[in-house]
N, C-alpha and C positions, 0 to 999 in steps of 0.2 A: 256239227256246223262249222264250218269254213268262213271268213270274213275277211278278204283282203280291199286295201285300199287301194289307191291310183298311187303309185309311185313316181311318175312322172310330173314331175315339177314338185311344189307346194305338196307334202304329202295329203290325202283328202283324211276329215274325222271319220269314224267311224261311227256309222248311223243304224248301232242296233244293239240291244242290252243280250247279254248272254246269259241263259236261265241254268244253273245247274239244277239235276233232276231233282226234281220234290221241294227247291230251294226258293228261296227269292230271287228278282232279279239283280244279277252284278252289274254296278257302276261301271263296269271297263273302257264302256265310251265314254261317258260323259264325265269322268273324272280319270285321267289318265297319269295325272302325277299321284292321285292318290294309293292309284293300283301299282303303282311303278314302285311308290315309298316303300309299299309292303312287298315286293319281291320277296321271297322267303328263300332263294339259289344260295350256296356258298360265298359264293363271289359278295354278294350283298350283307350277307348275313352271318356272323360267328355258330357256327353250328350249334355249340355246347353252350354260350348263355343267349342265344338269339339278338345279339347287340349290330346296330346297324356299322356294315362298313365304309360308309359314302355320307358324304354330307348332303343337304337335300339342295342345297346350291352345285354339287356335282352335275346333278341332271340338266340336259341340255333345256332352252329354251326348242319349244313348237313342241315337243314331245310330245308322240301319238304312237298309237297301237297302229301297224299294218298288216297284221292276219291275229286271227282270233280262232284258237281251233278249241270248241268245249266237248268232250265225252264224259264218262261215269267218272274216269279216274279224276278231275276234276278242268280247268281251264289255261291253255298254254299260250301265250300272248309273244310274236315276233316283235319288238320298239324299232321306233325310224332312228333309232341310233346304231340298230343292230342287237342290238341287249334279248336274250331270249328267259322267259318266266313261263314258272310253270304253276299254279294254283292249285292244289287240291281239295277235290271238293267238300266245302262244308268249311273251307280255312276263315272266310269271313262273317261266320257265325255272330249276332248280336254281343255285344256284351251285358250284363246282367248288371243289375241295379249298385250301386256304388254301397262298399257293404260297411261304412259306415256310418250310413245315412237311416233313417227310420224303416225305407224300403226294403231294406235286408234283415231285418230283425222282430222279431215276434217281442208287441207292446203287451206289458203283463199289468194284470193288479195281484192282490196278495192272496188272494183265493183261487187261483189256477195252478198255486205249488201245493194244494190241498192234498194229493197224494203224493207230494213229496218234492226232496227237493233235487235241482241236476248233481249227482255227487256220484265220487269215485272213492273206493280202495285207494290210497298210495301207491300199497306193493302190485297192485293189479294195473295202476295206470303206468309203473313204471314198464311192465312186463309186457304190455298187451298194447301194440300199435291202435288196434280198434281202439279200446278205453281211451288213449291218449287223443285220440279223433273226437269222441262223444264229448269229451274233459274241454277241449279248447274251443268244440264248434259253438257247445251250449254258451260259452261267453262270448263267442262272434253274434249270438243268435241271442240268447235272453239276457247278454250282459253277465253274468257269473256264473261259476260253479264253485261247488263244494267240494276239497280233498279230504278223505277221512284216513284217520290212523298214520299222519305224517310225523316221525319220532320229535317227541318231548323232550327236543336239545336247543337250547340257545343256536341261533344262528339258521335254524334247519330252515328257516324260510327264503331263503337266499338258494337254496339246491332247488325247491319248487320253481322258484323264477325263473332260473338257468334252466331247467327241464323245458322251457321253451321260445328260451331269449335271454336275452341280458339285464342288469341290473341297473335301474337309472339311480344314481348317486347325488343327493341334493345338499342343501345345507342342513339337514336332519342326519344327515352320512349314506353310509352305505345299506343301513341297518339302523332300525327305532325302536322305540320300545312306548311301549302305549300301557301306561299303569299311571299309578297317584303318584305325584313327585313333590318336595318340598315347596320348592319355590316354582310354578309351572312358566315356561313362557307360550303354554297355548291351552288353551282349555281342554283338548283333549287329553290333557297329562293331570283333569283332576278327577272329583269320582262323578261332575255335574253331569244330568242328558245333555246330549248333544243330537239338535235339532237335524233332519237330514239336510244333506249338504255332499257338492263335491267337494275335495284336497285341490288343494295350492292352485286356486283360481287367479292366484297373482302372481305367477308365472305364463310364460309366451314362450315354447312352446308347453301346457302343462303335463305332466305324468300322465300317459292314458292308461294305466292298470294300476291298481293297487295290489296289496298282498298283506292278509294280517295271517299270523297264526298264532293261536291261543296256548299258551304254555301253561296256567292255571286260570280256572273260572271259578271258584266254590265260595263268592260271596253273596249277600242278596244284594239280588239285579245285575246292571249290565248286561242285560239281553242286546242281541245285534235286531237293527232293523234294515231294510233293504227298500228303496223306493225308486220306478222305472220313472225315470226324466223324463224320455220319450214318450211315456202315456202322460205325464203329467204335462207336455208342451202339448203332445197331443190335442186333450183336453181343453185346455186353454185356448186354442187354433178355433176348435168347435163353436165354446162357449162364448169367446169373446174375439172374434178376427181382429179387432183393431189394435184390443190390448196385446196380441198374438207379436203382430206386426212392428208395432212400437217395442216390445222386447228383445225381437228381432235385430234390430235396427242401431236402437239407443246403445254405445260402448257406454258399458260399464265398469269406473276404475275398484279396484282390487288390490288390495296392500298390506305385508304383511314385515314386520321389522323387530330385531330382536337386536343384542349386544353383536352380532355375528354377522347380520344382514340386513336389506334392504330391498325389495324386493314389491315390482308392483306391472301391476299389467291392464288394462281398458281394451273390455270386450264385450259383446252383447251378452246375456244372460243367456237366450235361446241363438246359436250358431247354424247358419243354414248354408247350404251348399248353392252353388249357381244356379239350380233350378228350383229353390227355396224347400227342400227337404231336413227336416231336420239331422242335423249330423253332432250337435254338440251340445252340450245346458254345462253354463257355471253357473253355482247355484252355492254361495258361502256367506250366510247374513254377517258372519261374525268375523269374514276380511273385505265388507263392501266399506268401500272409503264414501260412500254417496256425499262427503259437503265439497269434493269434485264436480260434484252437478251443478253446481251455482250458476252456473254461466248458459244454463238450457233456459229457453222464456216460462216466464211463471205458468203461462198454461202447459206445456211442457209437461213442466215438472211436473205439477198436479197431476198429468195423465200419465207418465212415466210412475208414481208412487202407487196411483189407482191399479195399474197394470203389475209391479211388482207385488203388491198384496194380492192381489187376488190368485196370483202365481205362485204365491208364499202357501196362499187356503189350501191352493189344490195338493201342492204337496207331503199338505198335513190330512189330507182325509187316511180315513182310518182304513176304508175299503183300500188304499192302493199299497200300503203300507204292507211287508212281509217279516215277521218277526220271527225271531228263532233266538238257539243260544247256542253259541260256541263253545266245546267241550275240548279238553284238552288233547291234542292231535288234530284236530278241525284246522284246515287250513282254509279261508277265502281268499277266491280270484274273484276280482272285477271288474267292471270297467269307467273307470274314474271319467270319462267324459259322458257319459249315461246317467249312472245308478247314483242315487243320493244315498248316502248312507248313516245311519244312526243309530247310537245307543241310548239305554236307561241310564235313570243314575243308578248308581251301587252304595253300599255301606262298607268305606274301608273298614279289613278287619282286625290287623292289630297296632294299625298304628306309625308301620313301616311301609307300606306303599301299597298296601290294600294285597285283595287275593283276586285280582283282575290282571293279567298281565299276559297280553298279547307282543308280539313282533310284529312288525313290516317294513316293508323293503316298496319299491315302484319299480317298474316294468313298463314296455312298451305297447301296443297292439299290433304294428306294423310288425316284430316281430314276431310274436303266438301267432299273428297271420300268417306269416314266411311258413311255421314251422308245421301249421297246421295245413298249409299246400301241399307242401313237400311230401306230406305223411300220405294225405290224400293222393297224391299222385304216383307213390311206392306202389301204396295200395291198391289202387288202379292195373299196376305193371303187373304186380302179382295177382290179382283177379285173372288178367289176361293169360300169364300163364298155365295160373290150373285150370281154367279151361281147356288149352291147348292139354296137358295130360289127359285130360276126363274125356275129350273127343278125340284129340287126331292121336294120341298119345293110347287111345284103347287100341290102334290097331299093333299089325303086324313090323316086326324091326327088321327088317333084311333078311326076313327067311329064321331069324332065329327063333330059339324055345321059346318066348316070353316078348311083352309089344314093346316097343317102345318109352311107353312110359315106367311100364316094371322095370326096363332094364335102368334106368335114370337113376327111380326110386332105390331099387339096389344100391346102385352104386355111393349114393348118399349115404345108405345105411351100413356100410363098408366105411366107407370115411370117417361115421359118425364112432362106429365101436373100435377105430383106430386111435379114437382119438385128437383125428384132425383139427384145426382151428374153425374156427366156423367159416371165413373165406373158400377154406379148401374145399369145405363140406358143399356151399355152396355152387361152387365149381364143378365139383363131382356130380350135384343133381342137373346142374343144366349143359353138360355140356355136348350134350345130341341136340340142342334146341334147333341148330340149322339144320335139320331134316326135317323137321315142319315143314308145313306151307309144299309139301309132296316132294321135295326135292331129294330125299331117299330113295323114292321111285329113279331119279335120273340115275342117283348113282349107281345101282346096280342095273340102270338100263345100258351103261357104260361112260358115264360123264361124272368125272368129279367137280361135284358138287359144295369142296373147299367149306361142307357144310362147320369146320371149326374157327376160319374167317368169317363164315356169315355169323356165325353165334356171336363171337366176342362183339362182333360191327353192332349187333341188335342190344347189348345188354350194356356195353360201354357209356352210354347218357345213366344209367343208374346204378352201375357197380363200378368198383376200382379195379385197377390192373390185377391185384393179390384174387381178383375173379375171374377177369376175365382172360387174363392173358395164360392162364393152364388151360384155362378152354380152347383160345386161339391155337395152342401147341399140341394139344393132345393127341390130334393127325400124327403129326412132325416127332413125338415121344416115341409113336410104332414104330416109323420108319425107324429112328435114332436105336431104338433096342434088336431092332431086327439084322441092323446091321452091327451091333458090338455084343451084345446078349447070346450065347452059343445057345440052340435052342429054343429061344423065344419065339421066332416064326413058324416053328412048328407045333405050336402050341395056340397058335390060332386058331379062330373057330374058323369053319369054312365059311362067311361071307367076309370075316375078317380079312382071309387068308383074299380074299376073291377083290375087295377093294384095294388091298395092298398096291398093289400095280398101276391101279387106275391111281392112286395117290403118291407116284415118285417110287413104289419099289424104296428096299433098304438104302437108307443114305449114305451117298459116298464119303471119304475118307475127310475132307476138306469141312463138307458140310455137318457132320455127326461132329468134328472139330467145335466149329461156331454154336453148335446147339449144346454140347454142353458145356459153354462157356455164358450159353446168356440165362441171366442172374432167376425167372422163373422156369427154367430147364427141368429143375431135379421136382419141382410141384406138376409141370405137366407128365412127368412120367409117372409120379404115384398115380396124379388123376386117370394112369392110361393104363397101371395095374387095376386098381378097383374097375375100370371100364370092362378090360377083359376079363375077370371076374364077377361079374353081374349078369350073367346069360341065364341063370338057372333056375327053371319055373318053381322050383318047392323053398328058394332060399324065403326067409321072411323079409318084407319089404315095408319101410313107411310108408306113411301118406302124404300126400305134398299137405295136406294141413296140418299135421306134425312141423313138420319143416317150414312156414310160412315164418314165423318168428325167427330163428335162424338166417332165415333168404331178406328178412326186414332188415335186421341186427346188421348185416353184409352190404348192405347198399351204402351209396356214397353217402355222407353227413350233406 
């Protein structure tokens, strides 16, 4: 579909929505700075972190679309400033529930971990990208998980936290220690239950994760309890909308003061987002300053205390309550603006500071989110690849013994029994990927198909140069040895021997100069031994799922 306007005079709006196929219909006409804001071209947009280059005061006044052309590939928009966009389809897909708000999260009571709880191996979460997926998504989604077998060393909880993000450093320090202390200045430094509750609700902005890990457990009691705020506002929303509301509502001050600090913050108990979803519970009887209230009217208040008890009951029922015990190497994540958390009392055992002694540190959300995108979207890239092996990768490679994808897998496994770093390794497995998508067919139809630019172009958003740029050259390594290498071109295979020409022929005097002077030179020509050495149907080959950990480990941080 085609849609122009009158250009003469006053440009006219455009009076008709453009449907991409199967999609909803696009705003294009009737919001025209919005479609313009999103331009996703160069020119508008930083390619590599998608950051706008234009201010939105840039954009002219009257601004309108005059042609609108929509096909499969998605929608290309002409601007009466001249500005051309191009949309591809499916770019303004909804966004998905604000994740962390209650909508994005599975509300638990304590008998749905009946068959266990979300927990990982350490050495397996450290090894295994999946694992490290399952490990973060479960505290995006149920608010914690469990690390099991994290070494029994002072300090080791500070590496768990950096595993995926950074360390928030308070007046506690960097690093705490959660045992019976002589003189305590908080209750959890003695052997008492501690009722559930979030940490440092008298802080603005507060820790959204915590991090304990247990270094000794072997007293009686101090078992850990775990309680979902979110089923517990939940709940409360159900049973009682107004007390709901009123928690909602009411800032509640928060304060917490030692020889070192001072420290205080007034906030609702139950935190809701703009469209009143819940997204946050502070919830600490034991830093509520409530004779800050004074100043609410006496009816008020009565409904404001009515409503915190009963918010208090809910999250002491015993159904919602998740109890376990920490074992030494047990590390917990969770999510300090959610999950309440609480212990038993214990019986110190000799005297010196009981046989209860966990660490923790605080940690962010916003980051384990970053870190758990990113993983996901690796993982994403790599899906997409070995697919491309399994299908367009089972065919034939230029006529040679073995498809495509063997000759890749080869080459990796060449790399691999060299020795190589894992970059190289990396490099070695993909750097045929520009023959995808048929353009191999071109080049032996007679068109170089620069398929060693297209690869590095397509892997450069997820891997570093130490990847991609042996790829980029690997073309440029034949010509460079064919023309200083005595022998080396006749030791081509024949499709090798047969693309040669159509790719520049041995390089002249000047340019083999410049190649091997630039700094990944001497890595794209190993990449372009192993390449030539990978033809041979009986060599043993891995599997791109061998290699997937390796191709993870190789991507950018």
């Amino acid at each position: 579909m085609v849609v122009r306007a009158d250009l003469a005079g006053q440009p006219a709006k455009l009076a008709v929505q453009v449907r991409p196929p199967g999609g909803r219909p696009m705003p294009a006409v009737s919001h025209p700075y919005w479609l313009r804001d999103n331009c996703p071209c160069a020119d508008c947009r930083d390619p590599r972190g998608g950051q706008k280059r234009f201010q939105i005061g840039d954009l002219p006044d009257g601004l309108t679309a005059v042609e609108a052309v929509e096909d499969a590939a998605g929608l290309a928009v002409l601007w009466s400033d001249g500005h051309r966009s191009h949309y591809p389809a499916g770019w303004d897909a909804p966004a998905g529930p604000d994740e962390r708000t209650e909508h994005a999260k599975r509300l638990w009571e304590g008998g749905d971990f009946a068959r266990g709880l979300p927990e990982a191996d350490w050495a397996a979460y450290l090894a295994d990208p999946e694992e490290r997926i399952a490990v973060l998504a479960a505290v995006r989604r149920s608010g914690f998980a469990l690390l099991r077998g994290v070494p029994v060393e002072e300090g080791r909880v500070l590496a768990v936290a950096r595993s995926f993000g950074y360390v928030r450093e308070t007046n506690y320090g960097e690093l705490f220690d959660v045992r019976v202390e002589p003189d305590p200045a908080n209750l959890a430094f003695t052997s008492a239950a501690i009722a559930p509750h979030t940490d440092n609700p008298y802080r603005d902005p507060v820790p959204t994760l915590q991090l304990l890990h247990c270094l000794r457990n072997d007293c009686a009691g101090g078992d850990s309890g775990l309680v979902d705020g979110f089923r517990a506002a939940a709940l409360l929303r159900e049973e009682d909308p107004a007390a709901f509301a009123l928690l909602a509502r009411v800032p509640v001050p928060f304060r917490y003061r030692d020889r070192g600090a001072e420290l205080s913050a007034a906030m609702p108990l139950i935190g809701l987002d703009p469209r009143g979803a819940i997204r946050e519970v502070r919830f600490n009887n034991r830093s509520t300053d409530t004779a800050a209230l004074s100043a609410l009217p006496p009816a008020e208040l009565d409904a404001f205390y009515a409503a915190y008890r009963r918010f208090a009951a809910i999250t002491l029922r015993p159904g919602l309550r998740l109890d376990f015990r920490l074992a030494p190497g047990d590390c917990l994540v969770f999510d300090n603006t959610r999950l309440l958390h609480a212990r038993t009392a214990f019986e110190p055992g000799d005297g010196t500071g009981g046989h209860r002694h966990l660490q923790g540190c605080y940690a962010d959300l916003d980051a384990l989110a970053s870190t758990l995108a990113v993983l996901r979207r690796d993982t994403a890239v790599l899906d997409e690849l070995e697919e491309l092996f399994a299908g367009e990768g089972a065919g034939e490679y230029l006529g040679e013994d073995v498809t495509l994808a063997a000759h890749m897998l080869q080459a990796a496994g060449l790399a691999r029994a060299a020795g190589a770093p894992p970059a190289l390794v990396a490099a070695a497995l993909l750097h045929d990927i520009g023959h995808f998508r048929g353009s191999g067919r071109e080049l032996m139809a007679g068109t170089d198909n620069r398929h060693g630019a297209v690869a590095a172009a397509r892997l450069a958003p997820y891997f570093p140069p130490a990847v991609t740029e042996p790829i980029r050259l690997h073309v440029d390594a034949k010509r460079y040895l064919c023309a200083t290498e005595p022998g080396y071109a006749d030791r081509l295979s024949p499709a090798s021997a047969h693309t040669l020409a159509l790719q520049g022929g041995p390089m002249p005097p000047d340019e083999a100069a410049a190649f091997a002077a630039h700094p990944f030179g001497p890595d794209a020509i190993t990449v372009r031994r192993w390449d030539e050495a990978a033809k041979d149907p009986a060599a043993p080959t891995p599997t791109f799922a061998e290699l997937r950990p390796l191709l993870m480990e190789s991507m950018r941080p």
